[in-house]
N, C-alpha and C positions, 0 to 999 in steps of 0.2 A: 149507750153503745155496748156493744157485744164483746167479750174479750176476745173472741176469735177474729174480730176484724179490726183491732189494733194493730199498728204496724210499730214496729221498735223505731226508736228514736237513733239517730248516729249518736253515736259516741264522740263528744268534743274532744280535743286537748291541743296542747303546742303545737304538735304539728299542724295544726288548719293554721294555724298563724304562720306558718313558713315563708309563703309571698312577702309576708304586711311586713317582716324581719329584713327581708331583704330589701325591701323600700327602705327602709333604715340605715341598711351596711352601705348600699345606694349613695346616700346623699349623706350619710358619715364620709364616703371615698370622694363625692365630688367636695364637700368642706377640704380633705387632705391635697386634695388634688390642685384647688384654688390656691393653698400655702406652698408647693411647689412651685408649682409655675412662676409663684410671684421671688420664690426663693434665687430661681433657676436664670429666670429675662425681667427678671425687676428691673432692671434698668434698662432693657428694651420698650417696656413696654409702659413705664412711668410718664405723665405727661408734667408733671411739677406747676402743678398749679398755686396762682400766689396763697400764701398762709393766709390771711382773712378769707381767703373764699373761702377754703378750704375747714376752716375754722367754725363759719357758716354751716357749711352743708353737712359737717359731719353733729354737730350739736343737733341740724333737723334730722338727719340717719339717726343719732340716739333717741330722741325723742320719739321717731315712728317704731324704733325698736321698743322703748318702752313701752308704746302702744299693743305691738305686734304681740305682745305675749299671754296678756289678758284676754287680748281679741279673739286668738286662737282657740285660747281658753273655754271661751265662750262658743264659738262658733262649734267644739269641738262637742259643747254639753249638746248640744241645737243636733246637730247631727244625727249622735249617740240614741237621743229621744226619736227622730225621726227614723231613723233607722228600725227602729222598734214598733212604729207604727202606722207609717205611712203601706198603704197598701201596692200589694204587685211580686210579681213569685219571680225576683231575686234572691236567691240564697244570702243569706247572713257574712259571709264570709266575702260575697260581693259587696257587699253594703258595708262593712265594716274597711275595705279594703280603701273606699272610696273615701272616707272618716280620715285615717288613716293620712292616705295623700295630700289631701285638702289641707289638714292642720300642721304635716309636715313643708309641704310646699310651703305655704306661711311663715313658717319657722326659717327654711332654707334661705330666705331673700334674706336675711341679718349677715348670713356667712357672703352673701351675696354683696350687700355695703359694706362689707370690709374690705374685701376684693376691691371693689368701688375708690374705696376710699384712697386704696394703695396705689392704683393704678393714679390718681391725681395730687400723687404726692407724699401722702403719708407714709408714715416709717411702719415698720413689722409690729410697732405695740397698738397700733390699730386694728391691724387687719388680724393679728391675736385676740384682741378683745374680742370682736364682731365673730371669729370663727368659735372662741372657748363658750359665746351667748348662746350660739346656734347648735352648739354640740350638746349644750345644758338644755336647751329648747328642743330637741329631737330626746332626750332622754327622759323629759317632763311627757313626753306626748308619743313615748314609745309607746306598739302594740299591748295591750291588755288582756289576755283570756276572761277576767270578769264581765269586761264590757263587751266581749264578743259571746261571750255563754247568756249573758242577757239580751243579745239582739237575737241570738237564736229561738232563748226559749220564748219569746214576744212573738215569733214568728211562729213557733211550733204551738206557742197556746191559743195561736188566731187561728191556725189550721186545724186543729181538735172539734 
């Protein structure tokens, strides 16, 4: 290739991540938002389910959390690669964004059983646990500039 028909590459940094951040403050504000509400009509909006059920379903809400987090984990590596190779002239920063969503959305349903859980009964050290899980899980699977400077340059060394 000719140096004069090179084109310069953009310049990555933070800011392309701007959106993929704000998907983050997003669903960090609806977790805040779920512990008011419950703060606020907690007792409007409680159905007080008997303790054995209750006791049940939240034991299987831990266990699918416990799931939920390697899962992500996983789906997030699946993505990450894909993102870097699958063909189609999506910008990196689309591709990344959708990465992103996916493995937060994942993460958000935990603050979501907490919620859950309150709403049928349980006390505030529930729906604390469920939201401080999902606040650590949105901070394990916050945006990366590495992993988006490598989707880019995947993309910019298939187009070379």
């Amino acid at each position: 290739m000719k140096p004069g028909l090179m084109t310069p590459q953009p310049r990555l940094s933070h800011a392309d991540l701007v959106p993929h951040w704000l998907v983050c403050a997003a669903l960090l504000a609806l977790l805040i938002a779920y512990n008011i509400v419950c703060h606020v009509w907690g007792g409007e909006i409680r159905i007080n389910l008997d303790e054995p059920q209750r006791i049940l379903i939240r034991t299987i809400l831990y266990g699918v959390t416990i799931v939920l987090f390697p899962l992500a984990n996983l789906l997030r590596h699946i993505l990450l690669r894909l993102n870097q190779t699958m063909p189609g002239d999506k910008p990196a920063s689309q591709r990344y964004m959708l990465t992103v969503v996916v493995t937060l959305a994942l993460i958000e349903t935990v603050g979501v059983f907490g919620l859950l859980m309150f709403i049928l009964g349980d006390d505030f050290n529930t729906l604390y646990i469920f939201s401080v899980l999902a606040a650590l899980g949105i901070f394990l699977h916050k945006p990366n500039l590495d992993e988006y400077l490598a989707i880019s340059q995947a993309l910019n060394g298939e187009n070379s």
